[in-house]
N, C-alpha and C positions, 0 to 999 in steps of 0.2 A: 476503643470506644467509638473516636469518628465513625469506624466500617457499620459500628452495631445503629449508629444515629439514623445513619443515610440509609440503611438497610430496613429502618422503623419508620423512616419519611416517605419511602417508595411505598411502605404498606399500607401509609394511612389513605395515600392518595389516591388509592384507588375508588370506584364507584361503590362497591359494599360500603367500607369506610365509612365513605365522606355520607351514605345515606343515614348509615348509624348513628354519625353523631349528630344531624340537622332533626333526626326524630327525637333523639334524646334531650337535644335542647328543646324544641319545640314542648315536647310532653315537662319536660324539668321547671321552663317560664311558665308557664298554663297554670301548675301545682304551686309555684313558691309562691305567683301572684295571690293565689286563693288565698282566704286565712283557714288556718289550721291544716289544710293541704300543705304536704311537706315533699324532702327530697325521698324518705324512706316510702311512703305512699306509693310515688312514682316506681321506684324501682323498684319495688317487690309485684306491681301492676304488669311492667313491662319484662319481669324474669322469665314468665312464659316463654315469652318471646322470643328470648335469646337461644334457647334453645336447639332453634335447628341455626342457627348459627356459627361460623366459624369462630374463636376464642379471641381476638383482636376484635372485632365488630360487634361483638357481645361487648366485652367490655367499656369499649369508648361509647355505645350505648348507653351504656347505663354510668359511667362516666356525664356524659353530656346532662343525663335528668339531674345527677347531684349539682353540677356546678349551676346550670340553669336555676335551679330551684333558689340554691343560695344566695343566685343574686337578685333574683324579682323576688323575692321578701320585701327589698325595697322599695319598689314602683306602690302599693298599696300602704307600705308605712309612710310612704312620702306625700301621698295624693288623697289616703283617708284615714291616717292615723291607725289603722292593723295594720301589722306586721305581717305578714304572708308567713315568716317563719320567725324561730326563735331566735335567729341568727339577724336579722333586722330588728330586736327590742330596741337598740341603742341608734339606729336611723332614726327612729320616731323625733329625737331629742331635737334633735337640729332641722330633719327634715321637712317635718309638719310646722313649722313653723315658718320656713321657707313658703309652703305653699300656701299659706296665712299670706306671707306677705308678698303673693302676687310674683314668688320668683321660683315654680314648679318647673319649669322647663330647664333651669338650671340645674334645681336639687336632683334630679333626673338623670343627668347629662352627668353629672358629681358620682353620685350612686353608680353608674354604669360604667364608665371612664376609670375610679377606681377598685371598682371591683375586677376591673380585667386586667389592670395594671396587677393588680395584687394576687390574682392568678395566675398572670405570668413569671413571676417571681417565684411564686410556687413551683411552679414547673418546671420552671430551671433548677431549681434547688432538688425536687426530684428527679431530674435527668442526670444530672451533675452529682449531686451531693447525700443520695440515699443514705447509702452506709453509715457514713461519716456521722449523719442527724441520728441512725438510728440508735446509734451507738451513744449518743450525748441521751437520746429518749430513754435510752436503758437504765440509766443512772439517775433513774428519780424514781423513788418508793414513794411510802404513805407521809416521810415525815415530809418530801419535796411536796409532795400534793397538798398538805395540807401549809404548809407556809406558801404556796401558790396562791390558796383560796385566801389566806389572810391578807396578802397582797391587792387580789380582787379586791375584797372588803374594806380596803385601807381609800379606795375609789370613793367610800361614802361619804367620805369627809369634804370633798371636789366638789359634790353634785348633791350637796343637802340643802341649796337656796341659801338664806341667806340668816338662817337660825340651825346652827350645826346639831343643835340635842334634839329639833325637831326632825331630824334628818337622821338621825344616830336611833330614836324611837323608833321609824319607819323602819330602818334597815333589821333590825332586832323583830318587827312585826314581822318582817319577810321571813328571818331563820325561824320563828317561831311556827310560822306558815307549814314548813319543812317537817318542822317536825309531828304535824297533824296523822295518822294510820298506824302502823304496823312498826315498828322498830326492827329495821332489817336483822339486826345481831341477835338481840333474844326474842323478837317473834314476840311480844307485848302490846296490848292496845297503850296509845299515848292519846292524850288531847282529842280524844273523842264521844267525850259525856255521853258513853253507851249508845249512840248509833253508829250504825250496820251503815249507814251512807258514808259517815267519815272513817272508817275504817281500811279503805284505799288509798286516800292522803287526795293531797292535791295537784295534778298536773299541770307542767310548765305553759304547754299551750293556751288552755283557758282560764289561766291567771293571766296571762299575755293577752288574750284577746277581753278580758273585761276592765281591766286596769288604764287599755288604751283605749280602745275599740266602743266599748257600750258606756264607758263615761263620757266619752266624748259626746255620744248621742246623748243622753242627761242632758250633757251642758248645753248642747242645740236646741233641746225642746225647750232650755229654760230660756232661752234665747229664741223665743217664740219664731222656728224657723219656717212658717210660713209667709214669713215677710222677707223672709232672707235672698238675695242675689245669686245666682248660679256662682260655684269658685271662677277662680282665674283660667282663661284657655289656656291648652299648652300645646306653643309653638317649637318644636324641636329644633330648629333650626340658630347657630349661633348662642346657643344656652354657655359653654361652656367649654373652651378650647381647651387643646393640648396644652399649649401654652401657661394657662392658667395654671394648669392643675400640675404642670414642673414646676409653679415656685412654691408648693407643696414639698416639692422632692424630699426635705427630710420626713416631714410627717410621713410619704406613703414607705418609704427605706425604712423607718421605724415600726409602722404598723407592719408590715412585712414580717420582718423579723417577728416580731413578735406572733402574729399568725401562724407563724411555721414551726417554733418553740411550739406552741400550746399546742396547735393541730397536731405534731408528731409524740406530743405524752398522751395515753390512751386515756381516755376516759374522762377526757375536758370537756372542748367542744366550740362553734365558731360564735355563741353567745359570750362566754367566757374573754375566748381574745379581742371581742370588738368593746368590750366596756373596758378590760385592761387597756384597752389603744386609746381609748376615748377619753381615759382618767388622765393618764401618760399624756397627749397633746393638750389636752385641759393644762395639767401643770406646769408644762412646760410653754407653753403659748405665750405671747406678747399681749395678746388681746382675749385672757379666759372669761373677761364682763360678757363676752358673744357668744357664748357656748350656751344651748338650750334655747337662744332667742335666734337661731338662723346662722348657724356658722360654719361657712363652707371650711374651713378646716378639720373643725366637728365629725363633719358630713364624710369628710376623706378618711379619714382614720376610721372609724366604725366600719367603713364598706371595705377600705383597704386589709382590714386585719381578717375579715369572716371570713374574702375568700381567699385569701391566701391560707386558710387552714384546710380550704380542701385539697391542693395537693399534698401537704403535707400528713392528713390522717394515710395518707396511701403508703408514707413511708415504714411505720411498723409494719402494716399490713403485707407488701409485696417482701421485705428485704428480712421478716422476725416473724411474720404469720400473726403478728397480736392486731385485731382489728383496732383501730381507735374510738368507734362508735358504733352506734345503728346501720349504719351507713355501710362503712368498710367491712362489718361482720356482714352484711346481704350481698357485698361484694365479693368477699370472700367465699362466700358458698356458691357466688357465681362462676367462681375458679374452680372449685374443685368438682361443680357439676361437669366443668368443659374437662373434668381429667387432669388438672392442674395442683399444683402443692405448693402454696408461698411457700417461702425462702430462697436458698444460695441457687438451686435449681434454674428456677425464673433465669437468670442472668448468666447463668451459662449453658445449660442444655435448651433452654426455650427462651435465648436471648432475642431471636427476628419478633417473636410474636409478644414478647415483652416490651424493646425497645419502641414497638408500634404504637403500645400502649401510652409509650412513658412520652414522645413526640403528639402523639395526638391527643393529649391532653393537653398542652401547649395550643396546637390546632383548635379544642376546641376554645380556649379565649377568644382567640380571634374571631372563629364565628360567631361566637356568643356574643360580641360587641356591635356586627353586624345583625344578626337577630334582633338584639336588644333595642335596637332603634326602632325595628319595628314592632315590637311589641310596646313600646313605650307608649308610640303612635294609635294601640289599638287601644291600652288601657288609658291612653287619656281622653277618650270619649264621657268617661265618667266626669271628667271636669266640666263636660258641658250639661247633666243633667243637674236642676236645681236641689236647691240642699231639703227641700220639703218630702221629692221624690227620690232621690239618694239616701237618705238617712235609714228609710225603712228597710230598703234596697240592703243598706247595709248591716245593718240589724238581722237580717234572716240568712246574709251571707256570715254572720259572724255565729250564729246559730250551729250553721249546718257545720263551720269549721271545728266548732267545740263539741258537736257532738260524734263526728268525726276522728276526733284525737281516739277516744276510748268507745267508742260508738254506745253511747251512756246518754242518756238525758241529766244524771247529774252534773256532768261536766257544763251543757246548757244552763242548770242551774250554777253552779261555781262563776261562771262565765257574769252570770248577773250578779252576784254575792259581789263578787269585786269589783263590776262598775259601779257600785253604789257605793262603795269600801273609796277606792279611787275620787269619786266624786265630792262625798262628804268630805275627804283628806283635806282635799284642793279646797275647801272651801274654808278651812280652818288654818293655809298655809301650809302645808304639809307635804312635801314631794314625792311623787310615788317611785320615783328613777331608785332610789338609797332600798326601799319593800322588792322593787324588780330584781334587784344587786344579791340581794339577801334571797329572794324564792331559786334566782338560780344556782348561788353559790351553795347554799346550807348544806343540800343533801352532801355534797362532795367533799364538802370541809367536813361535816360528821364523819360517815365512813371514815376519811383519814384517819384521824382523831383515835375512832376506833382500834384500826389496823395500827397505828403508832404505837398505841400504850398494849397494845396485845402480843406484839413483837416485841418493842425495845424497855415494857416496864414503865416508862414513863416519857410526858413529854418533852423535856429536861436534853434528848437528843437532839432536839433540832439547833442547840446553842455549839454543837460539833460536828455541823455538816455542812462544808462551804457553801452548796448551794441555796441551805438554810439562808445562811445569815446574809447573803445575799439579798433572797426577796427580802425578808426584816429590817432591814435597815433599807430599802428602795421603801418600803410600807411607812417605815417610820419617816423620811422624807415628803412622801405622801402627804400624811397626817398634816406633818407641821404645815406643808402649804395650804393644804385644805382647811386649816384652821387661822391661818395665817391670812387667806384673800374673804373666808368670811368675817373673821374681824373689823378690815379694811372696810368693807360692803356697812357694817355698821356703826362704823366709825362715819362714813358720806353722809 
């Protein structure tokens, strides 16, 4: 394995290489910072491309726009409250509140620091550890997925403020959300009081971009923001050392793991494992009263878990040929355009142009950390326009992102549906984090749900399958505490 390492290090270094991956990052930042601009956007933009291509350059190419993409999600969730991706919902929480309180250059420095920490991780674990995960990924069906999702959902209980059935409401409005269009299994209309508009359902992006994004703007107009102060500058400099963020160590070793679990089952995704990370350090934390009002622990686990699921979606993909998402499936046709076949093949007959791969994804953290600086530097120019001339600014960038997702003027409208949905919550105490929890889980816990009782008869099996009772009982210690610290809160 060392000869296939160093044989995969001489190929990234070369000048094709190293140009591939500085465009893929560049185009991957550009798209995640956008809202509704994502990593699949980019890379199905730049697939042309790859084409006169040799298959290692191609690859870390389009490698580079995924990881970029995933981590400037958070530069705009952290500086204006959208998300750039779905994989930053769970930055907003701690983030935007950081930049509330005049410490952006920090949250920044947090965001970017562990997301490459948590890519590195990944890396290693795909250079080293393919097989081995892929084989642990194999061994979860529909009943593992769906006590997965019940797990997620066990998070609502953590992050429903400080009235848990207001939070248990909100979470149920979200599955509810879910279940709005078409009923994938019998092809029926649900929840659609006879229009042809809701009969597609509702997508994740412009529930994301209205729930954060256009409530926020509500709440600044009502905040008559023509009187209002430009935000805080951000100075990059000194934000946020290494140092710091090692007496993290457990939180990012834990988000990690966890990342790389979720990322290598197909069909989850880097939303999924940053709110699992973000529940998981919430309950486990010394200080969970700071989570939601600025807490760089918070802040570490959500960025640490997302990108550590991107190298890990690569491991069914290269070592089992099963993509793990949108992502790895565009990847994968970018394989077998170059003449390529995932599986055992990869790793022994086209082990140089493989191991290249699996090394320069490593490589590309590190540039990414160096880029990252300076993109950080270019998007926080927004900080110095005032919030009068910014808001509208943001408003037609949050437009174009939702109409973008489906290229639909409904989703524009959706996008508004739920800033007002969002805004009015918030004004009756109501958290929309428990409604985010629930739009992303629902659809995945249904299907299971589905595929369980259609295979085993009933759900009744997941009480005989180790890794069942597992998450079930880590869910049900969930619970208690989530009900346990909101008590507490009202009991003060």
């Amino acid at each position: 394995m060392l000869e296939n390492i160093l044989a995969g290090l001489s190929g990234v270094l070369t000048i094709d290489s190293l140009i591939a991956m500085v465009i893929g990052l560049a185009v991957g930042l550009s798209f995640g910072a956008l809202p509704g601009l994502n990593s699949t956007i980019g890379i199905t933009l730049l697939l042309p491309v790859t084409f006169t291509l040799s298959p290692a350059p191609a690859m870390l190419m389009l490698l580079g726009v995924y990881c970029g993409a995933t981590y400037a999600g958070s530069i705009s969730a952290i500086l204006i409250k959208t998300p750039g991706t779905p994989a930053a919902a769970a930055t907003v929480l701690d983030g935007y509140p950081m930049t509330q309180q005049g410490k952006a250059p920090r949250a920044l420095m947090i965001a970017l620091k562990a997301s490459v920490v948590g890519g590195l991780i990944s890396g290693v674990c795909l250079l080293f550890l393919a097989p081995q995960v892929a084989k642990v990924a194999l061994k979860f069906g529909s009943p593992e997925y769906f006590t997965l999702t019940i797990f997620g959902l066990s998070i609502i209980a953590s992050v429903s403020g400080n009235n848990i059935f207001k939070g248990l409401a909100m979470g149920f409005f979200g599955l509810l959300v879910k279940c709005i269009g078409v009923d994938p299994q019998q092809g029926i209309y649900r929840l659609t009081f006879g229009s042809q508009v809701l009969t597609r359902g509702v997508d994740l992006v412009p529930a994301l971009i209205g729930l954060f994004a256009v409530s926020e703007l509500f709440t600044q107009c009502e905040k008559k923001i023509a009187h209002l102060q430009a935000p805080p500058n951000v100075t990059i400099k000194h934000a946020f050392s290494w140092k710091e963020l090692f007496s993290f160590k457990f939180t990012v070793l834990r988000s990690a793991i966890m990342g790389i679990i979720v990322g290598a089952c197909p069909g989850t995704g880097s939303a999924i494992a940053s709110f699992l990370s973000y529940g998981t350090a919430k309950n486990t934390s010394k200080h969970p009263e700071e989570y939601g009002k600025g807490s760089s622990e918070g802040l570490v686990a959500s960025e640490t878990a997302n990108n550590a699921v991107t190298g890990a979606t690569l491991i069914p993909m290269l070592t089992l040929g099963i993509p793990g998402d949108g992502v790895t499936a565009i990847l994968m046709g970018a394989l077998t355009i170059q003449g390529l076949s995932p599986g055992s093949q990869l790793f022994t007959k086209y082990a140089p142009m493989t191991y290249c791969v699996l090394v320069g994804f490593v490589v590309i953290q590190i540039l990414m950390y160096f880029m990252g600086i300076g993109s950080i530097k270019l998007f926080s120019y927004l900080t110095k326009i005032p919030y009068y001339i910014l808001m509208p600014m943001v408003f037609v960038f949050c437009m174009v992102g939702a109409y973008a997702c489906g290229t639909s003027t409904i989703d524009m409208l959706i996008a508004v549906i739920f800033g007002l949905i969002a805004y009015i919550a918030s004004k009756f105490g109501y958290s929309i984090t428990p409604m985010l929890i629930g739009i992303v889980l629902g659809s995945i816990c249904e299907q299971n749900v589905v595929k369980t009782i259609g295979v085993y008869g009933s759900l009744s099996v997941i009480l005989t399958r180790p890794i069942c009772l597992v998450f079930l009982a880590i869910s049900v210690v969930f619970i208690v505490i989530g009900v346990r610290n909101t008590y507490r809160k009202g009991a003060k």
